[in-house]
C-alpha positions, -999 to +999 in steps of 0.1 A: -120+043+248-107+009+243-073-004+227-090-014+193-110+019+190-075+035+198-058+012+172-086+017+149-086+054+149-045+053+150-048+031+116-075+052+099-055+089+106-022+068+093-038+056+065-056+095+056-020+106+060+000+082+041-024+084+009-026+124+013+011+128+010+014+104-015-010+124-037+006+160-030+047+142-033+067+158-063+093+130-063+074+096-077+097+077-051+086+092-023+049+092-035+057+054-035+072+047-001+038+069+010+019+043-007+033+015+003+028+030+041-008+031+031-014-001+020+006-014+050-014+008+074-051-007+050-036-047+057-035-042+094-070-022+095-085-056+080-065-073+103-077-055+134-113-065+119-114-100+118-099-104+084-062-121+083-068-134+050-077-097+032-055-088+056-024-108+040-037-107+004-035-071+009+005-073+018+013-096-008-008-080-038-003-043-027+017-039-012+041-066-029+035-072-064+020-040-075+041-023-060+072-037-072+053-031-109+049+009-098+090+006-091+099-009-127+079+019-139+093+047-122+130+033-128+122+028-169+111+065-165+142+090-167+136+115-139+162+143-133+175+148-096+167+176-083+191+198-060+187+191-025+199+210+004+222+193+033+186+196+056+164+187+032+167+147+034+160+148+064+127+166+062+118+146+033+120+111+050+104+126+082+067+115+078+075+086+060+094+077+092+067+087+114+040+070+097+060+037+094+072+040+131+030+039+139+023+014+117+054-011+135+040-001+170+004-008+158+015-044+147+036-048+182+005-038+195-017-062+178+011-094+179+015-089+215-015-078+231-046-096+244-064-112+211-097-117+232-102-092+258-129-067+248-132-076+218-161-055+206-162-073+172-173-110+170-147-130+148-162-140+117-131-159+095-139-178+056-110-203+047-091-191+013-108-218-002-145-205+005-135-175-004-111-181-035-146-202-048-170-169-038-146-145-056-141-171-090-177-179-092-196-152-085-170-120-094-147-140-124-157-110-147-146-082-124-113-102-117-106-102-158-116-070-160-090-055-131-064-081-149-069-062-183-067-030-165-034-037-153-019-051-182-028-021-203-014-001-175+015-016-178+020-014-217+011+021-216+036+030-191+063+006-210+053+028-242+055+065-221+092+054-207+104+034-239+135+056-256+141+059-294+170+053-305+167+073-338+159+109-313+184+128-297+188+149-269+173+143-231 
């Protein structure tokens, strides 16, 4: 097995992981940070492929902007602390260490390493501006459409955290 089928598998099981305990987190934080791992873990996957433009726009969209929107929404959103043990904040950081740690030794891994020995994969590379003009011109509607579906995202969470001032009580 060679070192990109070993990265490759590495990034796919971190990735399975990261979005799996994002779905199953009780805490929205944590759910987030498990996210963020994923996208993280997705950006280097494209990366590994011949992709450092997906790979980037995946960092700065996803893992950046969207991101930072999902953390205004949780913090508009009143969540209660729960109790925690002395142990348990430990436990609860754990994977999300883990899965991090892979993803930093994975990008050592692909920084430092040899960029064309084996390569199994030919490199096939678009400049942003071929691909900026593909994406405009031939997907503009699916673009407005994902736009739309984030703005209305976004006023429907504004609208689920919003308080009243004329209600009382928690």
């Amino acid at each position: 097995m060679s070192l990109y089928a070993l990265i490759f598998y590495t990034l796919g099981a971190v990735i399975l992981g990261a979005t799996g305990l994002a779905i199953t987190r009780r805490q929205v934080m944590h759910a987030v940070v498990y996210l963020v791992i994923s996208f993280l873990a997705t950006a280097l996957l494209f990366y590994l492929l011949g992709a450092p433009l997906l790979a980037a726009l995946e960092v700065i969209i996803y893992a950046g902007a969207i991101m930072v929107l999902f953390l205004f929404i949780v913090m508009m959103m009143e969540m209660g602390k729960s109790p925690e043990s002395p142990g348990a904040y430990l436990r609860q950081w754990l994977p999300a260490l883990l899965l991090g740690g892979v993803c930093l030794a994975v990008t050592l891994a692909l920084l430092l390493g040899d960029s064309g020995a084996g390569a199994p994969l030919k490199s096939a590379s678009a400049s942003p501006l071929v691909f900026g003009r593909f994406l405009f011109e031939r997907y503009w509607f699916s673009v407005e459409i994902a736009s739309l579906l984030l703005l209305v995202a976004l006023v429907g969470a504004w609208y689920l955290g919003r308080r009243d001032e004329n209600t009382e009580g928690p």
